[in-house]
N, C-alpha and C positions, 0 to 999 in steps of 0.2 A: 643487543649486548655489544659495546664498543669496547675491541681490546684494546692491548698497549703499544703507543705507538714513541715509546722515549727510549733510546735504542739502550741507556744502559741500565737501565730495566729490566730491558727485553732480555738483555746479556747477564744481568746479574739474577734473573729471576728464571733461567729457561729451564733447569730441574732435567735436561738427558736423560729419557728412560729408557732401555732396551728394551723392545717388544721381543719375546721369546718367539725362534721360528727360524727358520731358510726363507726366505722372499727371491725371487726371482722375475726379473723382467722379459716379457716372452710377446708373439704376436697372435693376432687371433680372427680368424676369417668366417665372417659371418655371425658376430656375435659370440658372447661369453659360451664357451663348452657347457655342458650341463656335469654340475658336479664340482666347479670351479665358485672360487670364491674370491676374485680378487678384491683387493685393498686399493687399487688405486687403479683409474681405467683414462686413457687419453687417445680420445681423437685424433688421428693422423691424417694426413693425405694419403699414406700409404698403406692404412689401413689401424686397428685397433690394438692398441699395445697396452698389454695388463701386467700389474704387479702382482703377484698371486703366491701363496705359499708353495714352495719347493714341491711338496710333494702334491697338491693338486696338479702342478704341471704336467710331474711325473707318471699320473695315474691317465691325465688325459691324453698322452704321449705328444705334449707341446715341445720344442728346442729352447732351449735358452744357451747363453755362454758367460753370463754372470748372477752370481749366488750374493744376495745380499744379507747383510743385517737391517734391522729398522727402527731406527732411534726414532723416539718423537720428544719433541719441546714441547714439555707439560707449561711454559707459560703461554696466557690466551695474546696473539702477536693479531695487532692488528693489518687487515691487505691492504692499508696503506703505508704501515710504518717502513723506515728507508733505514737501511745499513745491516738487516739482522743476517740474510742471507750470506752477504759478502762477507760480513766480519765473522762468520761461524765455516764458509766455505774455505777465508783464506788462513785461520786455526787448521784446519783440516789439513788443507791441500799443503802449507809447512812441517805438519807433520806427517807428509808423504803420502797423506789419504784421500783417497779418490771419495766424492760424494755426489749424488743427484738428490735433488731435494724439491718437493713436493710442498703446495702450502694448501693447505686445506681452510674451513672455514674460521677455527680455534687456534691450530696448533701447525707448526710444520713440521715434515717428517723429513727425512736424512736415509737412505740407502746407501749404505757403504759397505764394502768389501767384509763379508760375513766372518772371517777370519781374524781380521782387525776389527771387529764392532765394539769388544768389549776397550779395545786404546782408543778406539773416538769416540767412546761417554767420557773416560779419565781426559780426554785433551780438553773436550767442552766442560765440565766438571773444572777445569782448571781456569780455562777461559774466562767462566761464570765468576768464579773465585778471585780471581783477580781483577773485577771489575768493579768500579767504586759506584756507589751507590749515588743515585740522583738527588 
């Protein structure tokens, strides 16, 4: 299944959904805690860093010191396509919004400051909107 790889497409078709939740980025020594359900898991040199929701953290008494929201791009972006990141990072990051972004097999996902999540769907919302079709 080959996604889409025509950036304003990509831009005009990416649908910003808020996943309901706290997400939190945290570390984890010796494998997933049991009880934990992260959403996104990356291999470090320094060891294994999971995205997990707030309160599994909380239960498993992990640290974190960033509480995120978790938008995902309901459009299918293909890993090769060029420009979707940068042009939805630098939307963000002008409007003062921090973002890490994750690209999975289908969709990319966005962790950004959980307090601002619900202005960085309206900013990409807008992005989207103003982008002319191919």
């Amino acid at each position: 299944m080959t996604g889409e790889t025509d950036l304003r497409a990509l831009l005009g078709g990416m649908r910003p959904e808020l996943n309901p939740g706290r997400y939190v980025f945290t570390m984890a020594e010796g494998g997933v805690p049991s009880g934990c359900s992260p959403v996104v898991t990356v291999a470090e040199q320094e060891g294994l860093t999971l995205v997990l929701p707030q309160a599994d953290a909380d239960a498993a008494g992990m640290a974190y010191d960033y509480v995120a929201g978790w938008i995902t791009l309901r459009v299918h972006s293909a890993l090769d396509a060029v420009g979707l990141t940068a042009a939805v990072s630098r939307a963000l990051a002008d409007a003062g919004l921090s973002c890490n972004v994750v690209a999975g097999f289908h969709h990319d996902h966005l962790f950004v400051p959980h307090d601002q999540a619900e202005r960085a769907v309206e900013v990409l919302r807008r992005l989207a909107d103003a982008t002319p079709e191919p």
